[in-house]
N, C-alpha and C positions, 0 to 999 in steps of 0.2 A: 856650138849648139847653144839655142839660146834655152835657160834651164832655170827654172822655176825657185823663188830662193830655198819654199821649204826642201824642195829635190837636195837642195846644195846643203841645207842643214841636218837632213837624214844620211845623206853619205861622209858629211866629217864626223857628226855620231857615231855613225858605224865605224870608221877610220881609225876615230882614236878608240873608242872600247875596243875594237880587236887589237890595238894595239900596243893599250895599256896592259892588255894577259898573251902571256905568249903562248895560253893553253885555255879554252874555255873548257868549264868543270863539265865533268858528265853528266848524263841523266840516273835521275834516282831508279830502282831496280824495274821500276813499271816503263821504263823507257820515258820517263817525263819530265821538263823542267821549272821549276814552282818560281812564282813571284810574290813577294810576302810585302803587307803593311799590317799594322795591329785590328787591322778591320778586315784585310781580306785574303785569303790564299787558292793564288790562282795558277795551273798545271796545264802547258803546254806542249803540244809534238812538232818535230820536222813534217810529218807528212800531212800533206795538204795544211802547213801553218796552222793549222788546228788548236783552238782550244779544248781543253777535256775535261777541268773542273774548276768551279768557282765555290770557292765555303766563306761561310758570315753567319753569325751568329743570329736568330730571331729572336721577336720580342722578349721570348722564355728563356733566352740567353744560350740555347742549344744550336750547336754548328748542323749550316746544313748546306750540303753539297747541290746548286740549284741551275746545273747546266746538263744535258746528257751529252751521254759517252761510254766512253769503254772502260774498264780496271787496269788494260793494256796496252801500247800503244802497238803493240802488233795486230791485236785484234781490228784498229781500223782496217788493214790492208788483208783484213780475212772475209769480212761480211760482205757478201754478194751484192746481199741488196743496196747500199752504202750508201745513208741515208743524208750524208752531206755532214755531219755530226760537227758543228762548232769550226767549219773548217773555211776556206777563204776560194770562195769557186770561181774561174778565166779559164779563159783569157776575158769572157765573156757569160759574166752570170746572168740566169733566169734563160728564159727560151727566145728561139733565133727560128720563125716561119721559116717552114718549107729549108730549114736547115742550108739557106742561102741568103746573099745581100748583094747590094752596089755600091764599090766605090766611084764618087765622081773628084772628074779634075776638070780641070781649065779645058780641056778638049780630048777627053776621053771619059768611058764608063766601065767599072771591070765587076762583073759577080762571080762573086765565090762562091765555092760550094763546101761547105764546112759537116763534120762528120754527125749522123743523125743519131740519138740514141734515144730516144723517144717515144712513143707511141706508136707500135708495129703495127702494121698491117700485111695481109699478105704481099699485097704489088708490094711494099717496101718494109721488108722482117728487120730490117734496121730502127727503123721509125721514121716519123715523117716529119721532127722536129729535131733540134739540137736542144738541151738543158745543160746548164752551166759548164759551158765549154766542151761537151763530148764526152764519149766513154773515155777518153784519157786525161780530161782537162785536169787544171792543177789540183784541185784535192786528191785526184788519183795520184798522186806524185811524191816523193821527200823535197824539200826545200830546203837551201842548205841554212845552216844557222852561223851565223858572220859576228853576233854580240849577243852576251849574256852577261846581267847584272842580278841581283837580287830585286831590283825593282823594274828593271826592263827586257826586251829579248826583240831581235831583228832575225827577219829569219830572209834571204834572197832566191830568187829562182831566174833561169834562163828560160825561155822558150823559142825553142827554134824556129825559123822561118819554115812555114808548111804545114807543121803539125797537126792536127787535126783539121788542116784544109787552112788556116788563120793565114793572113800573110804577113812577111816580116818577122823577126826576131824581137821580143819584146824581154826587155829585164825589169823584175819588180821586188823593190822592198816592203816588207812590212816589215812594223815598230809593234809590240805592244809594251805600254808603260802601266806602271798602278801606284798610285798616292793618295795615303789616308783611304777616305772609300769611293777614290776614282780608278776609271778602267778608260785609259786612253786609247785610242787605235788611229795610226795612220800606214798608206797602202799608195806607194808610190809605184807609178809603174812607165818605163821610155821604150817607143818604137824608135827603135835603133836601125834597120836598113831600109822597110817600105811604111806606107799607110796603114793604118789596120786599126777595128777597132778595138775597144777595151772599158769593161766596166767591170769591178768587183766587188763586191760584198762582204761580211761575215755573216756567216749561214748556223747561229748559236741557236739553242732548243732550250727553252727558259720554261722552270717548273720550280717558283719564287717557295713552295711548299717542302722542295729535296723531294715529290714525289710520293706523299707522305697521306695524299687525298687520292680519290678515285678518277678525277680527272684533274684540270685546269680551268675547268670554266667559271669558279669564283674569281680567280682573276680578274682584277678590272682593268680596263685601258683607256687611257684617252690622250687622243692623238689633237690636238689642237688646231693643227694647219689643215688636216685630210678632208679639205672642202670635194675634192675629185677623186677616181681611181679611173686606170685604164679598162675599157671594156673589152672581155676575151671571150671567145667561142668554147663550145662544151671540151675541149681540150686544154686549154688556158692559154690561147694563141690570141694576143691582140687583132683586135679588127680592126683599127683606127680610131674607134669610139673614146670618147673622153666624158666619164657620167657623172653628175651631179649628185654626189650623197647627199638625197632627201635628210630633212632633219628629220628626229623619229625612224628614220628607216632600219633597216639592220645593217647598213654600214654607215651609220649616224655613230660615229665616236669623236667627232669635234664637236659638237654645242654644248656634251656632257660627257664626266667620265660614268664607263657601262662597264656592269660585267660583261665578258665576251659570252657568259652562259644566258643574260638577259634574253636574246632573240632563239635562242631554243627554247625558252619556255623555264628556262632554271631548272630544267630539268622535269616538270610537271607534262606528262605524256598528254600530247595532241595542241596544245599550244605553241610549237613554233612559230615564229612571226612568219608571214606573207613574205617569200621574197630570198628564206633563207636556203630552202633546197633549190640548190642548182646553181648560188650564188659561187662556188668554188669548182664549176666545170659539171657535166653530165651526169647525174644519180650522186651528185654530191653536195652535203647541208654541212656548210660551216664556212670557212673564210681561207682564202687562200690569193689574195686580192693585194693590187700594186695601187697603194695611196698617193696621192700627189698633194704636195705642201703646196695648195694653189693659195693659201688663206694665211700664208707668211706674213707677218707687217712689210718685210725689208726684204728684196736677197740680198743674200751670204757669198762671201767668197772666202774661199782656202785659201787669199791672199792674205787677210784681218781673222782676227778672233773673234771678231761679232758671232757667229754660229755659237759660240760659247755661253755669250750670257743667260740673261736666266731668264729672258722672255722670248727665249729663240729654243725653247725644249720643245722638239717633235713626238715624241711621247712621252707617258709615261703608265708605266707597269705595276701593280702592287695586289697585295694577299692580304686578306684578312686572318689568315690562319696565322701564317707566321709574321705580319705587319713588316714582310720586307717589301721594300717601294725599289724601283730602279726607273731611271729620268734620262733619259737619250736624247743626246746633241748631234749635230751633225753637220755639214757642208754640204751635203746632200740633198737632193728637190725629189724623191719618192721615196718609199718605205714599203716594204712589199711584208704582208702577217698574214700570218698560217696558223690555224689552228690544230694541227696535228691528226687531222681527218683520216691521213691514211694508217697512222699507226693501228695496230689490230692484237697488242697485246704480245709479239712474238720476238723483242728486242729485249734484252735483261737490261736491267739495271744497277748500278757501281754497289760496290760493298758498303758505297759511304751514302746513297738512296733507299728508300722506300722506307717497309714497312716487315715486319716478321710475313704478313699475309700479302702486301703489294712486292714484289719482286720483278714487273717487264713494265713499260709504258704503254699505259690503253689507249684508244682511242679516246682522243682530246685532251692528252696526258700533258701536254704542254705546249708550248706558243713561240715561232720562230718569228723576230722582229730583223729583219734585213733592209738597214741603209742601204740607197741606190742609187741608179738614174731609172727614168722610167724607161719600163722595161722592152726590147726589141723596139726602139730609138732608130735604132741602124735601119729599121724598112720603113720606117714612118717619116719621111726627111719634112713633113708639112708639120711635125711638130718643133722645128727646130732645134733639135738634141745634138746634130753633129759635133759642133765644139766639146760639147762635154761629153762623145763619146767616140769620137775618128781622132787619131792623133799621127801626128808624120815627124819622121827622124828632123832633127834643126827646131823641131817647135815645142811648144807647152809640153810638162807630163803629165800625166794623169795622175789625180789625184786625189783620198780619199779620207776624211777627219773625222772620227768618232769619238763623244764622250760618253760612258757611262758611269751615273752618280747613283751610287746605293742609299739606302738609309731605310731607318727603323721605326715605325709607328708602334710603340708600347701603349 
């Protein structure tokens, strides 16, 4: 199998760290395992490779927990509604039309039908789309955990040939690392008997405040590259459209960094910008949108560390309240950001969030940034996305490199 070097440097990492313990330590009594440097301490689960908490201290020097999640790690595998909380979604994140595809070969075409969990309708009470891999995909899952350090944690998973419709057995590691006030991530993953595709994410809920405001939309972002996003129908199903973020418009966050509460109005009733209701699918104002780094200088490969340097930042995150900033790298060519539209107030939050009087996340309570490829790739083959998202046993794996850089505006 020809195999990718970083592939080959994630599994002697793993090799020798499980090697060098003949016991990895347990988790502390919440079921979770912490990664510690003097800047940051960060709490991760087996299920669904999940992260749970990230703490750093703000300009006032007071620690604040600025990811959600649960106080438990049982409690992920209780909530119904399972809001993806910091967890790593596949075989195949974001949505999959008509919750089918094609593969092509040299002299044949095969579609699948992959399991819908989506948007019911009566003709189909299942739904009529697939979201991050199915009612089963991997965050619905444990993963097993292969290495633990105080600074790092690999967590692997199998997936069977079949599974929620996918074809092929696909194995996948993830690594997360943390140094000084970086948060590494990389997410390897090999079709091992057929074709199939594969693209993943981390699906994290950032509220740079611990949760501490009424919403997130002082937040400001600015995305630099995000000359384009995919255009979707009132369910957030791509159409093929590929649009042009107008500068000044409401998904104008490359020419300048914006609050993301700017095109609401900051909150002043009747002032929403033109353009913002509806912007995130049917009777919905806010953002919920798959950006494309069309406006890169360079591309990047997860062969070199160019994605790393400091003029290759795809975003960047920060609070005026508490002056935490966070700066995401990536290998990645889309970034899909949510403004947390559907929250309604009815999810608690940790013992180490909020406020004596804030205690659940409201609507616009926080801001999901997810490194990608652009999204449902696999029915659009006129954008050519295949290579970075079809992979076959013998060839490349799939691959995925995150950096996130904290830091503190006093």
């Amino acid at each position: 199998m020809r195999l990718h070097t970083l592939l080959l440097g994630t599994l002697s990492l793993t090799a020798a760290a499980t090697s060098s313990q003949t016991k990895i330590p347990s988790p502390d009594a919440n079921g979770k395992y912490w990664l510690n440097t003097t800047h940051l301490s960060l709490a991760f689960i087996p299920y669904g490779a999940s992260i749970t908490n990230l703490i750093l201290s703000d300009k006032h020097g007071k620690p604040l927990d600025i990811v959600a999640g649960y106080d438990n790690a049982t409690a992920y595998t209780l909530d119904k509604a399972h809001p993806h909380f910091g967890s790593v979604p596949g075989r195949y994140a974001n949505r999959i039309k008509n919750s089918s595809f094609t593969l092509f070969s040299d002299d044949s075409a095969i579609t699948y039908h992959v399991t819908p969990n989506e948007n019911p309708t009566p003709e189909r009470p299942e739904g009529v789309d697939t979201l991050h891999g199915g009612p089963d995909g991997w965050d619905y899952r444990n993963f097993t955990l292969v290495a633990y350090t105080n600074s790092s944690i690999t967590f692997s998973i199998v997936d069977p040939d079949g599974k929620e419709g996918f074809p092929g057995e696909v194995i996948s590691y993830v690594t997360y690392t943390v140094s000084g006030q970086t948060w590494d991530i990389k997410m390897v993953a090999i079709a091992t008997t057929k074709k199939t595709p594969i693209m993943l994410s981390s699906h994290t809920y950032w509220n740079l405040d611990g949760f501490e405001l009424e919403d997130a939309l002082n937040h400001e972002l600015w995305m630099p590259f995000a000359g384009m996003r995919v255009g979707v129908d009132g369910i957030l199903i791509p159409t093929g459209e590929l649009l042009g973020n107008e500068r000044g418009g409401v998904n104008d966050f490359w020419s300048r960094p914006k609050s993301i509460g700017e095109s609401f109005g900051n909150g002043t009733e009747g002032t929403t910008q033109k353009g913002l209701e509806g912007n995130c699918g049917t009777d919905c104002t806010g953002y919920d949108n798959c950006y494309l780094n069309t406006l890169r200088p360079s591309p990047v490969s997860s062969l070199s560390d160019s994605w790393r340097q400091p003029s290759q930042m795809v975003a960047r995150l920060s609070s005026p309240h508490s002056g935490i900033k966070l700066e995401v790298y990536t290998d990645q060519d889309a970034f899909q950001m949510y403004s947390c539209n559907q929250q309604k107030g009815d999810v608690p939050l940790k013992w180490t969030q909020g406020t004596d009087e804030i205690r659940t996340i409201p609507q616009y309570g926080c801001v999901v940034l997810e490194v990608q490829d652009w999204i449902d790739g696999i029915n659009h083959p006129e954008w050519g996305r295949t290579k970075k998202q079809v992979f076959a046993p013998g060839g490349d794996p799939y691959v995925l490199q995150a950096r996130y850089v904290f830091g503190v505006d006093k």
